[in-house]
C-alpha positions in Angstrom: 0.0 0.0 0.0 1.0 3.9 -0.7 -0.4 6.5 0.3 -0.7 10.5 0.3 -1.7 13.4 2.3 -3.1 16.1 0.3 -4.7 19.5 1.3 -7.8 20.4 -0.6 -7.6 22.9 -3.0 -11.3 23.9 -4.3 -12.9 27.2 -2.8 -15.8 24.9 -1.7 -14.7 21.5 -0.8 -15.5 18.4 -2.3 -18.6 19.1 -3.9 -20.9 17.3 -6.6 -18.2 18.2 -9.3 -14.9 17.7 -8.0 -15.8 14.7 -6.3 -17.1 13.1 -9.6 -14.0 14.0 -11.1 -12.1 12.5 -8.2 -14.6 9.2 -7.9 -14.1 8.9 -11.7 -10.5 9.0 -11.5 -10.1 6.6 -8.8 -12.9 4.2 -10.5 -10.3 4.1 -13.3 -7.4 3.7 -11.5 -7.1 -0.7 -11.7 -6.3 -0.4 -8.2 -8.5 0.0 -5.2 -7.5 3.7 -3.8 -9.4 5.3 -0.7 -9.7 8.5 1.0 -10.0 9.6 4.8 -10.3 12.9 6.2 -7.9 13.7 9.5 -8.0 10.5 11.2 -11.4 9.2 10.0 -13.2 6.6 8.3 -11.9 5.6 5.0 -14.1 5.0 2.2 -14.1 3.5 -1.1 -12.8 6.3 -3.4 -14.6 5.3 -6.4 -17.4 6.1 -4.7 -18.7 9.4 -5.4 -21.7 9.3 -2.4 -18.5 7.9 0.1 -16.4 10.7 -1.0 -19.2 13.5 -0.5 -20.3 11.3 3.1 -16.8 12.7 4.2 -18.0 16.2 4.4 -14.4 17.5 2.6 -13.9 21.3 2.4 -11.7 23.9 1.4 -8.3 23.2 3.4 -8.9 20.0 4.8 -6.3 17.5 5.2 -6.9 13.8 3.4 -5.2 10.8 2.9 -5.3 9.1 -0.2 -4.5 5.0 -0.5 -3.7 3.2 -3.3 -3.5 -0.9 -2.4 -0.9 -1.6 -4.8 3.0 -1.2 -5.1 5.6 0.0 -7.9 5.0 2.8 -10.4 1.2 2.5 -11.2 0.0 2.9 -7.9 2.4 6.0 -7.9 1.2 7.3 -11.0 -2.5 6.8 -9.6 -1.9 9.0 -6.6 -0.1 11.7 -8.7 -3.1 12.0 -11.0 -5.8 11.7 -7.8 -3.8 13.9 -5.3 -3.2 16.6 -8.2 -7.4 16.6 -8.6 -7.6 17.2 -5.0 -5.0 19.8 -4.5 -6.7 21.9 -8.0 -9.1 24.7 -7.6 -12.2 23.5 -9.7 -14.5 25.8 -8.3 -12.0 28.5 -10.2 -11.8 26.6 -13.7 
């Protein structure tokens, strides 16, 4: 397993939209990946519902988990921890 800490970047948290793009992501991924807000429960991150159940905003702390090893599970939390730290409320 490998996993980040990331602080979140959009104005207001993870919202419908950025936490579709970040469910999508992960759902792609080939691996499983979850996500947990300072010390909480972690949830499936393909799941868009799990991801908005955290209650994510603007600054808070998360740790991303991808259960694999080697270069694709690093590539998978570059791509998933550079959604989360982007500003999508601003695009």
């Amino acid at each position: 397993m490998i996993e980040r800490t990331v602080s979140i970047g959009s104005a207001n948290g993870l919202h419908a939209r950025p936490a579709k793009l970040f469910a999508q992501a992960a759902s792609g991924a080939g691996i499983p990946v979850t996500i947990q807000k300072d010390g909480g429960k972690a949830v499936n991150a393909a799941s868009i519902l799990g991801v908005i159940s955290l209650g994510i905003e603007h600054g808070d702390t998360v740790t991303v988990t991808a259960d694999g090893s080697g270069d694709d599970a690093e590539q998978v939390l570059d791509t998933l921890t550079e959604l989360l730290a982007t500003d999508h409320d601003n695009a």
